[in-house]
C-alpha positions as CSV (number, residue, x, y, z in Angstrom):
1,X,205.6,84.6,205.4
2,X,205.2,81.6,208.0
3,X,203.5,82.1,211.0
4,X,205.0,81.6,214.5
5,X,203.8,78.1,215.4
6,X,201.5,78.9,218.3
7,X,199.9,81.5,216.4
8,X,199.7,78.5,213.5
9,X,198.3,76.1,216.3
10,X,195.3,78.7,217.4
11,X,194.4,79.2,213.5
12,X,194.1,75.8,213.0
13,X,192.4,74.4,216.3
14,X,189.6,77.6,215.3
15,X,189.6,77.6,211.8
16,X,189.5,73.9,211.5
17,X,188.4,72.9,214.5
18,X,185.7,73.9,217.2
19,X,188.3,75.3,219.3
20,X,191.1,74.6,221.8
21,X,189.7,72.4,224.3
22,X,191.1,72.6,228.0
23,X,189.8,69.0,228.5
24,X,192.1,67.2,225.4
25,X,195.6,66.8,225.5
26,X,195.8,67.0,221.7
27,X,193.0,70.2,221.2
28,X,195.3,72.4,222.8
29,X,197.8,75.0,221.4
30,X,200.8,73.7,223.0
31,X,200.2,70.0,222.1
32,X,200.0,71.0,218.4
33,X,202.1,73.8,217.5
34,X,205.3,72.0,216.5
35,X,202.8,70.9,213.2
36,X,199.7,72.1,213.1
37,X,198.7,70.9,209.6
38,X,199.9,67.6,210.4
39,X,197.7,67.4,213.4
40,X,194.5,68.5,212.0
41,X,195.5,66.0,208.9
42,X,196.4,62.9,211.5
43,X,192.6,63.4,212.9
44,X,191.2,61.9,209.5
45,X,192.9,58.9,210.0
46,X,191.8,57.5,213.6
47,X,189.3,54.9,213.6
48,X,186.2,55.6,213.7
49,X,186.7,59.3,212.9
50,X,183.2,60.8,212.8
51,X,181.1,58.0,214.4
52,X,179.3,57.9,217.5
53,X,179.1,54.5,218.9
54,X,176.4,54.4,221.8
55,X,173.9,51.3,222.0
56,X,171.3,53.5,223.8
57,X,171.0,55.4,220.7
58,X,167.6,54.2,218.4
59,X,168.0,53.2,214.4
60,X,165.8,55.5,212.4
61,X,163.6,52.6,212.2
62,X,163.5,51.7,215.9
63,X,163.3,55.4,216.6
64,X,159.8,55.9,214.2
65,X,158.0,53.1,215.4
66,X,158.6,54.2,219.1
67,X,157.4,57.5,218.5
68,X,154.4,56.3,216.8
69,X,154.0,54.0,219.4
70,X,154.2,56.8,221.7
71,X,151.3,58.2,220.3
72,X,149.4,55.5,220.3
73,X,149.8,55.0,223.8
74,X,148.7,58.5,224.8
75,X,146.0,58.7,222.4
76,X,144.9,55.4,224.0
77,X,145.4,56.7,227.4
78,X,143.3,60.0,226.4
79,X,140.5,58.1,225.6
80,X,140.7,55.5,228.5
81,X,140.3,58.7,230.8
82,X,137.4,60.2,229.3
83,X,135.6,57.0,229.6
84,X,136.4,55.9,233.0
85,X,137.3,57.7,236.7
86,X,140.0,55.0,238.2
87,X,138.6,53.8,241.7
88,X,141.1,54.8,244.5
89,X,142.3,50.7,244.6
90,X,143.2,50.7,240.7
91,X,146.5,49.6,240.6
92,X,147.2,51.8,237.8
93,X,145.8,55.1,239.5
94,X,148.7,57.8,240.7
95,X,149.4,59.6,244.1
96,X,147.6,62.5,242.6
97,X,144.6,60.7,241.5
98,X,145.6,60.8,237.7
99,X,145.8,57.4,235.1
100,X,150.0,56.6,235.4
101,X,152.0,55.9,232.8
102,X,151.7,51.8,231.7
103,X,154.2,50.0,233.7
104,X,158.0,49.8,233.2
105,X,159.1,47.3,230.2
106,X,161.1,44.5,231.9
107,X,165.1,44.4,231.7
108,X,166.7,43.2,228.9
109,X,170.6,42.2,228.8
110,X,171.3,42.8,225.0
111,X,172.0,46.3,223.8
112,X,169.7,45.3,220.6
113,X,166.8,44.1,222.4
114,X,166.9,47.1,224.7
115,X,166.5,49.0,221.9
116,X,163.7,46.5,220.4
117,X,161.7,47.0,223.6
118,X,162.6,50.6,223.7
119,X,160.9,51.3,220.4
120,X,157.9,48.9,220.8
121,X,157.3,50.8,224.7
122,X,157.3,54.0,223.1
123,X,159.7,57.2,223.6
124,X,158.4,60.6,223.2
125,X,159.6,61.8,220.0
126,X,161.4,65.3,221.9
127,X,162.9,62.9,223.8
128,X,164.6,61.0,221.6
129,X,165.3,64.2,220.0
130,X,167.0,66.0,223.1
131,X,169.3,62.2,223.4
132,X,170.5,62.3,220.2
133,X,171.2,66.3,220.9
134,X,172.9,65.2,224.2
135,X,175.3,62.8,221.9
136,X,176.0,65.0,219.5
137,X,177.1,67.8,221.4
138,X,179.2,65.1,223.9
139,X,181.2,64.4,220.5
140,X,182.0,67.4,219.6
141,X,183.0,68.6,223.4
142,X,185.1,65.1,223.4
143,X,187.0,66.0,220.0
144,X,190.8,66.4,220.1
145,X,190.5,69.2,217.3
146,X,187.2,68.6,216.0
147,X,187.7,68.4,212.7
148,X,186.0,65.9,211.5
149,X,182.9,67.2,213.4
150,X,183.0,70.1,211.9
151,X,182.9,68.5,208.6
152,X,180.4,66.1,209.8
153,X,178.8,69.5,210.4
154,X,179.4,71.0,207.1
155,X,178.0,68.2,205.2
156,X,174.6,67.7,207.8
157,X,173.7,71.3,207.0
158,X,174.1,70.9,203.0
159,X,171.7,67.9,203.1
160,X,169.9,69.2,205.5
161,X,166.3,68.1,207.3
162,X,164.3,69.6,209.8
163,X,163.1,68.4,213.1
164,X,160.1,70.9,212.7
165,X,158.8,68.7,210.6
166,X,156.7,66.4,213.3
167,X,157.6,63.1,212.1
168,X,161.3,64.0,211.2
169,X,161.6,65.1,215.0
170,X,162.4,61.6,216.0
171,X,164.9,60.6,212.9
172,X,167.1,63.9,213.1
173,X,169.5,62.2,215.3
174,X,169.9,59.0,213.3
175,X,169.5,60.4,209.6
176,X,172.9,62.5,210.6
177,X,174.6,59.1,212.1
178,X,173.2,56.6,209.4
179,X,173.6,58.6,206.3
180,X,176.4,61.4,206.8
181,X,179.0,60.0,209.9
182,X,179.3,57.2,208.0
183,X,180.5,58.5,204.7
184,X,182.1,62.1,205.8
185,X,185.7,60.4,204.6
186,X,184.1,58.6,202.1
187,X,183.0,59.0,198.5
188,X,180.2,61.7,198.2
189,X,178.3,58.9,195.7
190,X,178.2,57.1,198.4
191,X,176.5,59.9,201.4
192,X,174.4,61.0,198.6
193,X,172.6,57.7,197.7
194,X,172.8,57.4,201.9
195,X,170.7,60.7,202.5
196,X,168.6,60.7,199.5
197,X,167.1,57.6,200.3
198,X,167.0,57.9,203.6
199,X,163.1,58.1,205.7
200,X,164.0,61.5,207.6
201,X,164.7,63.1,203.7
202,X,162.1,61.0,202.4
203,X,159.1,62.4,204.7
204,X,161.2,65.6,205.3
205,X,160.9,66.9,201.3
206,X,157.6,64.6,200.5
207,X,159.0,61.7,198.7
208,X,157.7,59.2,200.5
209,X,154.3,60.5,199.0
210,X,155.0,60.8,195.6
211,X,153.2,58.8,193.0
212,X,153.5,58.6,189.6
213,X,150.7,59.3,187.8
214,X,150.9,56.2,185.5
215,X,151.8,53.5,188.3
216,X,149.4,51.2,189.4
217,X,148.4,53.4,192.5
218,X,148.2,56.6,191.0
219,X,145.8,55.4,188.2
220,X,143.5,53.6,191.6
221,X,144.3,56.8,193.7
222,X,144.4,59.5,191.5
223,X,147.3,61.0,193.5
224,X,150.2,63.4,192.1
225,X,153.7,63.7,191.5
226,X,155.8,65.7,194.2
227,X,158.7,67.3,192.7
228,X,160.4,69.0,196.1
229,X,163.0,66.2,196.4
230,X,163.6,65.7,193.1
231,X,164.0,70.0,193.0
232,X,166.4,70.0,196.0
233,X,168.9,67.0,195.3
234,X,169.4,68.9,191.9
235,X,169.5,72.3,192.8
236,X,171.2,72.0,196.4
237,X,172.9,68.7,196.9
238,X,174.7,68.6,193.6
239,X,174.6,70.3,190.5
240,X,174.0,73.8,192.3
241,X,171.3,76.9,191.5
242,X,170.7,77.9,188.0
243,X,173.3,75.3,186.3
244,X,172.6,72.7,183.4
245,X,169.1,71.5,184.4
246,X,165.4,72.8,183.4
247,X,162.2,72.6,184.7
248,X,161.9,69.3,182.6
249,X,164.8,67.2,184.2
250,X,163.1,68.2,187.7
251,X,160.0,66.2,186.7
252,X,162.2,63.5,185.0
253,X,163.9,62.7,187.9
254,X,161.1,63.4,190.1
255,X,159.1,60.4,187.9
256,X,162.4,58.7,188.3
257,X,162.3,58.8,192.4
258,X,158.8,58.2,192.9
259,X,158.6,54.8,194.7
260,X,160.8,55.8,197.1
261,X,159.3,55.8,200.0
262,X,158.8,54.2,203.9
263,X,157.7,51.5,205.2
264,X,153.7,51.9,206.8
265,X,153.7,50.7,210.3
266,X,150.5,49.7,210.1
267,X,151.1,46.7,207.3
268,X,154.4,46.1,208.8
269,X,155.1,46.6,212.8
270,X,159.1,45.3,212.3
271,X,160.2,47.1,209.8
272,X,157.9,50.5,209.7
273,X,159.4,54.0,208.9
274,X,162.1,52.2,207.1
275,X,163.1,52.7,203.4
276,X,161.3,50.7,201.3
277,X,160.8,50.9,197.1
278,X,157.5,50.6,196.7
279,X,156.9,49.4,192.6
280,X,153.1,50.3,192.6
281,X,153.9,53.6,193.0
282,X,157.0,54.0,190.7
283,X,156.3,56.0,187.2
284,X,157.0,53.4,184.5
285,X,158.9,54.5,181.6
286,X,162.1,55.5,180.2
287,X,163.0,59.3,181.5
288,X,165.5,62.1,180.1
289,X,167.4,63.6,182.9
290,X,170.4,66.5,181.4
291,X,169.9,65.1,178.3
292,X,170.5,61.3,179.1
293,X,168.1,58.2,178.8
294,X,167.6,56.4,181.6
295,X,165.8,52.9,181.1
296,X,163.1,52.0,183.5
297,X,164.7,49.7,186.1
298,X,162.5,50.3,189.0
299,X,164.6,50.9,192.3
300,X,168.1,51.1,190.3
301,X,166.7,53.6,187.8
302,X,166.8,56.2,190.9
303,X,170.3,54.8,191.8
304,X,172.0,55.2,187.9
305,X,171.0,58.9,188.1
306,X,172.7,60.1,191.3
307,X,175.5,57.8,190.4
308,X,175.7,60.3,187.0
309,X,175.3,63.1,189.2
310,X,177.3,62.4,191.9
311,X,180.5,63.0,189.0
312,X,179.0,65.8,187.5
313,X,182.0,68.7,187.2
314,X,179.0,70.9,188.0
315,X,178.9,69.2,191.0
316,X,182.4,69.3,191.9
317,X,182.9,72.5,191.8
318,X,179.2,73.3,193.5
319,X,180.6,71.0,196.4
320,X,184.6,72.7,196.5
321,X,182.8,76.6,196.9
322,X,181.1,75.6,200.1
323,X,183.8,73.5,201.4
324,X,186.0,76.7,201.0
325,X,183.4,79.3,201.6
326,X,182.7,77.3,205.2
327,X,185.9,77.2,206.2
328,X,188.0,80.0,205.0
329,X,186.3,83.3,203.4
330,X,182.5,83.8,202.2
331,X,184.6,85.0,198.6
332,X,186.9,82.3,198.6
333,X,189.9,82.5,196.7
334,X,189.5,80.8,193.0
335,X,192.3,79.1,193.2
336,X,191.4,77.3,196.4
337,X,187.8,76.5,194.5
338,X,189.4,74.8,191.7
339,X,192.3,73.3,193.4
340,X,189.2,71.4,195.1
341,X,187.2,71.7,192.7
342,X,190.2,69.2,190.6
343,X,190.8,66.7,193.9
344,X,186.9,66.0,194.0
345,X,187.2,65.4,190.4
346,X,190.5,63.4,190.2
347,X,189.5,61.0,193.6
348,X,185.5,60.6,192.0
349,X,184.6,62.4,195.0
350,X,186.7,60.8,197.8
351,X,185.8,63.2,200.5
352,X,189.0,62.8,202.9
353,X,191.2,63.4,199.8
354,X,189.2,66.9,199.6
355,X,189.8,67.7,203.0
356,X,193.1,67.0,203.0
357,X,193.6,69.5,200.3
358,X,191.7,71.8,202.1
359,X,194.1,71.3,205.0
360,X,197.2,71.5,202.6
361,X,196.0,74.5,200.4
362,X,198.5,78.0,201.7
363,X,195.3,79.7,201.3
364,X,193.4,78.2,203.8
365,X,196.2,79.6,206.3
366,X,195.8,83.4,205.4
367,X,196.1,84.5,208.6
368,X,193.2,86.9,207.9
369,X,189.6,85.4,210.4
370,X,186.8,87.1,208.4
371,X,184.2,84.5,209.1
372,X,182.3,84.9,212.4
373,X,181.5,81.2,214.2
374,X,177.9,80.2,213.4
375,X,176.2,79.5,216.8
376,X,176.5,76.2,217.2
377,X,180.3,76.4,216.9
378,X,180.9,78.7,219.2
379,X,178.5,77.5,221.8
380,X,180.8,74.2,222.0
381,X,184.1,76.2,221.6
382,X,182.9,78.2,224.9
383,X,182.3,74.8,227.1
384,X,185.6,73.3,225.3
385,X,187.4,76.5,226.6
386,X,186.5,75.6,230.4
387,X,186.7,71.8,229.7
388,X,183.1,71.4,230.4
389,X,180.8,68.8,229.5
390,X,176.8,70.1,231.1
391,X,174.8,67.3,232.3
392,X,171.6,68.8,230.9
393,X,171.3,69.4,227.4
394,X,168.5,71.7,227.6
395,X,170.4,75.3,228.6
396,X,172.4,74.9,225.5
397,X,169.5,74.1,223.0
398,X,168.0,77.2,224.5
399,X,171.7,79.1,223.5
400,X,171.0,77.8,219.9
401,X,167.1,78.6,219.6
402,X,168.5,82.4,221.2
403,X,170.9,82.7,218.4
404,X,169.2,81.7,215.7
405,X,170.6,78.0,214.8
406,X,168.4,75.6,216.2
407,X,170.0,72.4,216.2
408,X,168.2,70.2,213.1
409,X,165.7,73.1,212.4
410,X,167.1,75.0,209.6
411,X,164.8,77.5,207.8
412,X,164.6,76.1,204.6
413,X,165.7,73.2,202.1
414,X,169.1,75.1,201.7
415,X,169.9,75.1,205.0
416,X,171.2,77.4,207.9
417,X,173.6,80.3,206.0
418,X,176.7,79.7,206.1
419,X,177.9,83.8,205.5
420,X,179.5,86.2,207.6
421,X,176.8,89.1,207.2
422,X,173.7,86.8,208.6
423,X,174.9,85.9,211.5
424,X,176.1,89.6,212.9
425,X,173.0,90.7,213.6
426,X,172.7,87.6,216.7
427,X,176.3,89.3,218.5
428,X,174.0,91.0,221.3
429,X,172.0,87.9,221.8
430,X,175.9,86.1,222.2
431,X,176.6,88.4,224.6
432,X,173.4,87.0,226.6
433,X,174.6,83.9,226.1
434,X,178.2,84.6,227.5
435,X,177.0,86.5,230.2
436,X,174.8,83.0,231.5
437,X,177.5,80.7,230.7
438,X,180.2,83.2,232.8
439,X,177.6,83.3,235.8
440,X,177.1,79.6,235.9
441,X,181.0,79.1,235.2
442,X,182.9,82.2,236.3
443,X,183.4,80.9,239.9
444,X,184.9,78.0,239.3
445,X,187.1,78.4,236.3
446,X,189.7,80.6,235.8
447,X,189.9,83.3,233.3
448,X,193.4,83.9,232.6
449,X,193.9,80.2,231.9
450,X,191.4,79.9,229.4
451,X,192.6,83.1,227.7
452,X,195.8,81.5,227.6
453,X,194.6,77.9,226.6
454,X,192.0,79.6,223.5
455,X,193.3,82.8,221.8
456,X,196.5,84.2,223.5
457,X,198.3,83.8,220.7
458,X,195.9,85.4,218.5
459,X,194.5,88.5,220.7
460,X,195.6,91.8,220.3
461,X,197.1,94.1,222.7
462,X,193.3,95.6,223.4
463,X,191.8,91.9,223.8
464,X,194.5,91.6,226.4
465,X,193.6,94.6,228.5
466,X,189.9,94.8,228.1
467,X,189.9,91.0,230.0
468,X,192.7,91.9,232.6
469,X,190.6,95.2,233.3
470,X,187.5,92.5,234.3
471,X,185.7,93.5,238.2
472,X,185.5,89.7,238.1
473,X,186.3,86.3,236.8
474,X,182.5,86.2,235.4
475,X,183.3,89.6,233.5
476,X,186.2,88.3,232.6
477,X,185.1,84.6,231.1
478,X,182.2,86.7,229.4
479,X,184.6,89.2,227.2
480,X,186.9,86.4,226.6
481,X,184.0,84.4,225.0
482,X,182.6,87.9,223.3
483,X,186.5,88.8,221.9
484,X,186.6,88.9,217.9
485,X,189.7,86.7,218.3
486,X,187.0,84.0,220.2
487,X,184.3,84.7,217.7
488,X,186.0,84.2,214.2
489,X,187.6,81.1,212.7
């Protein structure tokens, strides 16, 4: 049976979206309701979808050799203090009495060479962590329907990094706009040659270590292999756990990879923490990955495999079960998993054409929400419901750390889970959460139009009356935010 349009609208803008959003014309129910699989469709096609564009943001390069010269600097500074008191007339002594920080860099016009000057001053590496936060979550607040966030999401988490990692802190924010923004509705060949070969997974799953114990530098060195990227891209970016590799193709292809690695700073001050293939530390030799020969061709060698693995069918259908598992039910239906499973497979893995069939498929529209919002989602979908935008990023990276998804810090090579059951245990820890975003926001926002504007169409006849029975509009924003019909997709 076909649902009543706004009910359609609300399904989609949560479901497929990060919810209706009081400050976008075309993110709210009424705008959309007429079609709402056309509108979440017409969303793939805008230019630009899924990049951010902002010249104060650092290159994964520019962004590593600030940090490090960060470092430097305070190391340097540590040191100076311990050697000498400053006199009362040094021009670099404080108010208090302390060493200052080394005087401003001087003003630059072009966006690149701000950026240059930028990276050679030296940022803190939280810092350039918390910007690339503050432009993330800006995006996703800005998004019509947010779709193609949310897929930008989606395919962040499944080649995941982590932040915790101290010299991936700095990259997270880049390695998510240089390797998956870029190819979200594009071929998956193409994002996984961009992340694999990437610095922030390089140093992230020890790569950029790796030697091979018959290249040039592990014979001088004595070094070892490291399998853990080798391990990952097989098990968890493309073939999937337990499918048609052994032990044997991991250490194949982890001979294959070796090489792969980053730029040193040190030997090169332009271009260090870039990707550079490094031949002295590339295993020579012919290797067997799932029972094909791949010729030693140094850098390309690397390339030919995840080319071949890229159009696996094992792939394809690893990719279509958590595309539909993400978005509609943790046991999807089958037939949604092969009717993706097929489009990733007849496109070679032309990643709009999936979602679109995602969009398209009738069982992505059962009106049935079992999946609760992971914390990141509904975090945005709470300031999207009051059409808010906070200045300082810090109170919601505090909401994420609460709930469990710190942002760029998953657990584990697999990333953050992506099921109903883990994330039920965190609902008292929302209603924290709601009850601080209510108190900042319940006296200047009304209630009853962001029920209206968010899940009115979707709320039962108990929702209704347990937020019209609030004492105030901050009781009320809080069980609006806290309602199952706000909480599921």
């Amino acid at each position: 049976m076909a649902l009543d349009g706004k009910v359609a609208a609300a399904l989609a803008l949560h479901r497929f979206g990060l919810g209706p959003s009081l400050g976008s014309r075309s993110g709210a129910i009424a705008a959309i309701e007429s079609d709402p699989r056309g509108a979440v469709l017409a969303g793939l096609d805008r230019p630009n979808a899924g990049r951010i564009v902002n010249a104060e943001l650092l290159s994964s390069g520019e962004a590593a050799r600030s940090a490090i010269a960060f470092q430097q600097a305070q190391r340097e500074m540590r040191r100076e203090a311990r050697k000498t008191t400053p006199k009362p007339t040094d021009q670099n002594q404080d108010p208090a009495g302390g060493m200052a920080a080394a005087p401003p860099a001087p003003r630059n016009r072009g966006p690149a060479a701000k950026s240059d000057m930028r990276a050679a001053a030296g940022i803190a590496p939280q810092q350039i962590y918390l910007t690339e936060a503050k432009a993330r979550f800006t995006a996703a607040l800005d998004a019509d329907i947010g779709f193609v966030e949310r897929l930008t999401w989606f395919w962040s988490n499944h080649f995941c990094i982590s932040a915790d990692k101290g010299q991936v802190r700095p990259l997270a924010g880049a390695y998510e706009r240089e390797a998956i923004r870029p190819h979200v509705l594009g071929r998956f060949a193409d994002m996984l040659m961009a992340v694999e070969c990437h610095p922030a997974m390089l140093i992230y799953l020890d790569n950029a270590r790796s030697i091979g114990p018959n290249s040039a530098a592990g014979q001088n060195r004595g070094r070892g292999l490291n399998e853990n990227l080798a391990r990952e891209i097989l098990e968890l970016h493309t073939l999937g756990v337990r499918t048609v590799y052994r032990q044997d193709d991991v250490t194949s292809f982890a001979k294959i990879i070796t090489g792969w690695s980053t730029v040193p700073p040190v030997q090169d001050p332009a271009r260090g923490g870039e990707f550079m293939f490094n031949p002295r530390m590339h295993e020579p030799g012919t290797q067997i990955v799932i029972g094909k020969s791949y010729a030693d061709g140094g850098y390309d060698q690397g390339r030919r495999v995840l080319a071949d693995l890229a159009r696996h069918p094992a792939t394809a259908k690893h990719v279509a079960y958590k595309l539909a598992r993400h978005f509609v039910a943790d046991d999807p239906a089958l037939a949604l998993v092969e009717r993706l499973t097929k489009r990733f497979r007849d496109t070679e893995g032309d990643l709009k054409e999936m979602a679109k069939a995602l969009v398209m498929a009738p069982e992505s529209w059962e009106p049935s929400r079992g999946k609760l919002k992971r914390p990141g989602e509904w975090i945005v979908g709470t300031l999207r419901a009051v059409g808010v935008n906070p200045p300082d990023i810090a109170p919601v990276m505090q909401a994420h750390n609460l709930l469990g998804e710190p942002l760029w810090r998953p657990p584990a090579p697999n990333g953050f889970a992506d099921d109903d059951a883990t994330w039920l245990d965190g609902l008292s820890q929302r209603l924290d959460v709601a009850n601080q975003f209510a108190r900042r926001l319940g006296g200047t926002h009304d209630p009853n139009a962001a029920f209206e504007a968010t899940i009115a169409p979707l709320a039962s006849a108990e929702t209704r009356q347990t937020i019209a029975r609030a004492e105030s509009r901050q009781q009320a924003l809080a069980l609006l935010f806290m309602a199952p019909e706000f909480q599921r997709r």
